[in-house]
C-alpha positions in Angstrom: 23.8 41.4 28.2 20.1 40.1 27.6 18.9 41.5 30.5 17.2 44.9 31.9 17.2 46.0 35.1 14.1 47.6 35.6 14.5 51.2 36.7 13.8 52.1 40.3 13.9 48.3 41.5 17.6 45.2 41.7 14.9 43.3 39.6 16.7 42.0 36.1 14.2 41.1 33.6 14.7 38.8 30.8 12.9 39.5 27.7 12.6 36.6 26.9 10.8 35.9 30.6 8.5 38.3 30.1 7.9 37.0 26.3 6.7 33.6 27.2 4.8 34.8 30.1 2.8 36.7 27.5 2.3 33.8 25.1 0.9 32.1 27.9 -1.3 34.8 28.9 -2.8 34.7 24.8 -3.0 31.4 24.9 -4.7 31.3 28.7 -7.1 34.0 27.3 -7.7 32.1 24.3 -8.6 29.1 25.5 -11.0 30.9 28.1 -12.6 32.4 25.3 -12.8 28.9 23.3 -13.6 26.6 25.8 -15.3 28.6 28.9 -17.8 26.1 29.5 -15.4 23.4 30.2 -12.8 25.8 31.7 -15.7 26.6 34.2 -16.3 23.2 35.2 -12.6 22.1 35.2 -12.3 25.3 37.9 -15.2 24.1 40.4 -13.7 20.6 40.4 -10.5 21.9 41.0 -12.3 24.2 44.0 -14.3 20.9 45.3 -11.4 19.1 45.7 -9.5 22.0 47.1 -11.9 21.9 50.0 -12.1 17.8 50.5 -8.7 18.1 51.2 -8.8 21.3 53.1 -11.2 19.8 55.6 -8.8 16.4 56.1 -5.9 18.4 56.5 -8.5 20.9 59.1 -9.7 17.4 60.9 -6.1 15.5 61.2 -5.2 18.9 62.8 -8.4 18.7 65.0 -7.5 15.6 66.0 -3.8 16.0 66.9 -4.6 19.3 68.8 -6.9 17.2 70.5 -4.7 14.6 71.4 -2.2 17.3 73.0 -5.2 18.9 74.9 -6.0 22.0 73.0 -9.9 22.7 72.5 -9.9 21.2 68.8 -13.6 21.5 68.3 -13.4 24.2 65.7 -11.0 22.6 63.6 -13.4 19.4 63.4 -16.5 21.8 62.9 -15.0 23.4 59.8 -13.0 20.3 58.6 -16.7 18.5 58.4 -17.9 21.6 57.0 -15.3 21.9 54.2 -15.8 18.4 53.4 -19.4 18.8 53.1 -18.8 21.7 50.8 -16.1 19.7 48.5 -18.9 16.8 48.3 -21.9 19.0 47.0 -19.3 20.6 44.6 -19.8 16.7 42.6 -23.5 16.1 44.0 -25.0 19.2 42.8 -23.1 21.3 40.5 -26.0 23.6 39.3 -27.0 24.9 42.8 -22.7 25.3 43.3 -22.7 27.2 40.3 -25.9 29.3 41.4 -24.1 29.9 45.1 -21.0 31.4 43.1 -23.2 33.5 40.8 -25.3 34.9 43.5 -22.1 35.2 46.2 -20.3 37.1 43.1 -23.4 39.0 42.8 -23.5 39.8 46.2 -20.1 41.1 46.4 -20.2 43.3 43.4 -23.3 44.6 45.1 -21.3 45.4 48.6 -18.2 47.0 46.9 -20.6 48.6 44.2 -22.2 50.4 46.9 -19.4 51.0 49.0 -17.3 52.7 46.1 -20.4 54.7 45.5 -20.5 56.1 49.1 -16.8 56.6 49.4 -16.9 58.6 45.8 -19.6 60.5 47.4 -18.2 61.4 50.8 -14.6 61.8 48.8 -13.0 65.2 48.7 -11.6 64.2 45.9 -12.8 66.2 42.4 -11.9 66.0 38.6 -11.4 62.3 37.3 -10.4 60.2 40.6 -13.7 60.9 42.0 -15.6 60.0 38.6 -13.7 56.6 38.0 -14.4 55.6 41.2 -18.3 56.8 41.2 -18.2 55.0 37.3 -16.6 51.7 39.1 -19.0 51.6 41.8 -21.9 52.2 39.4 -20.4 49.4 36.8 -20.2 46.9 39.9 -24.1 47.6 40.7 -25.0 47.1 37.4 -22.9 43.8 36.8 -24.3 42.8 39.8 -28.1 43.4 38.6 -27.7 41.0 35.4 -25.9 38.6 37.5 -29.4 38.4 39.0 -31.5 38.9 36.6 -29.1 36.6 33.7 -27.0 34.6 35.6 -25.9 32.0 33.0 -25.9 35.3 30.4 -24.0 37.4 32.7 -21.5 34.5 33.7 -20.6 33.8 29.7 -20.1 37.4 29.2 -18.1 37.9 32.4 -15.8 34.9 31.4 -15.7 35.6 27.6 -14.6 39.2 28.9 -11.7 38.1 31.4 -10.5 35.9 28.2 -10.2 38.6 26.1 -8.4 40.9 29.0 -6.3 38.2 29.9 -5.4 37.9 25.9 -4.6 41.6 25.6 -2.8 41.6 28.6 -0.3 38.7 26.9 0.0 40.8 24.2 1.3 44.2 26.3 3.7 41.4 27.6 4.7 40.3 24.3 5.0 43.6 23.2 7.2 45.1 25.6 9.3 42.1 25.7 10.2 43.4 22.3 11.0 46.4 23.5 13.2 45.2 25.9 15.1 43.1 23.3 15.4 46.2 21.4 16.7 48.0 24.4 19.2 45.0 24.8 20.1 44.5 21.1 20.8 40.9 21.8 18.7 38.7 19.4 17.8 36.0 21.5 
């Protein structure tokens, strides 16, 4: 039997699943590490393209709600939109790049200060409230050298998710071997 159910759950796991998952998280992380620059750029093409043919697929649907008699001028509004968006992903690729820094700034800023006031307001005591007081604090602070180094802050932030996303494959790999212990089948 190379499976294990997992306890509490009908979910069978395959060690050998959850083992090549893992590789592919190392290698994912890896690779991020290696070649963020690239990565990066491969990512906002992949976005820009994303919304080109988000917009057609939101303009067609303007158009045949149209034909059927249903108010469709929303649709074609943000179809046009979406397409715009998809277009100055390839025309100007710096200023996308800034939008993304300063929107991810932005929202680190929001949910820094919002975990801030929620572990101030909390009744919560002991360690809950200080991770979530720490967390809110981190997220304001990421959120300053996103402004003040955004092409810094963006390398580290992407080196950092590489190396999570690598250590994260290998909890994977090892607790598939931990589950082919628990099995003792050898593949």
């Amino acid at each position: 039997m190379p499976e294990v159910m997992a306890e509490g759950t009908w979910m069978v796991i395959s060690w050998t699943l959850v083992a090549f998952a893992g590789v592919f998280l190392v290698l994912a992380g890896l690779s991020l590490i290696i070649w963020s620059d690239l990565l990066v750029n491969i990512f906002v093409i992949i976005l820009g393209l994303l919304a080109i043919f988000l917009g057609l697929g939101l303009l067609a649907g303007g158009h045949l709600m149209g034909r059927a008699g249903f108010p469709s001028i929303f649709l074609l509004f943000f179809g046009l939109a979406s397409i715009l968006t998809g277009l100055s992903v390839f025309l100007w690729r710096d200023l996308v790049f800034d939008l993304i820094i300063y929107a991810g700034a932005g929202i680190a800023m929001l949910t820094g200060l919002l975990l801030l006031f929620l572990g101030s307001i909390l009744s919560i005591r002991g360690w809950g409230r200080r991770m979530i007081l720490l967390g809110g604090s981190g997220l304001l602070i990421t959120d300053i050298a996103l402004i003040l180094f955004p092409n810094l802050a963006a390398r580290v932030l992407v080196t950092a998710g590489g190396v999570m996303t690598a250590l994260a494959g290998c909890l994977a790999i090892l607790f598939a071997l931990t589950l082919r212990q628990e099995t003792g089948n050898p593949l």
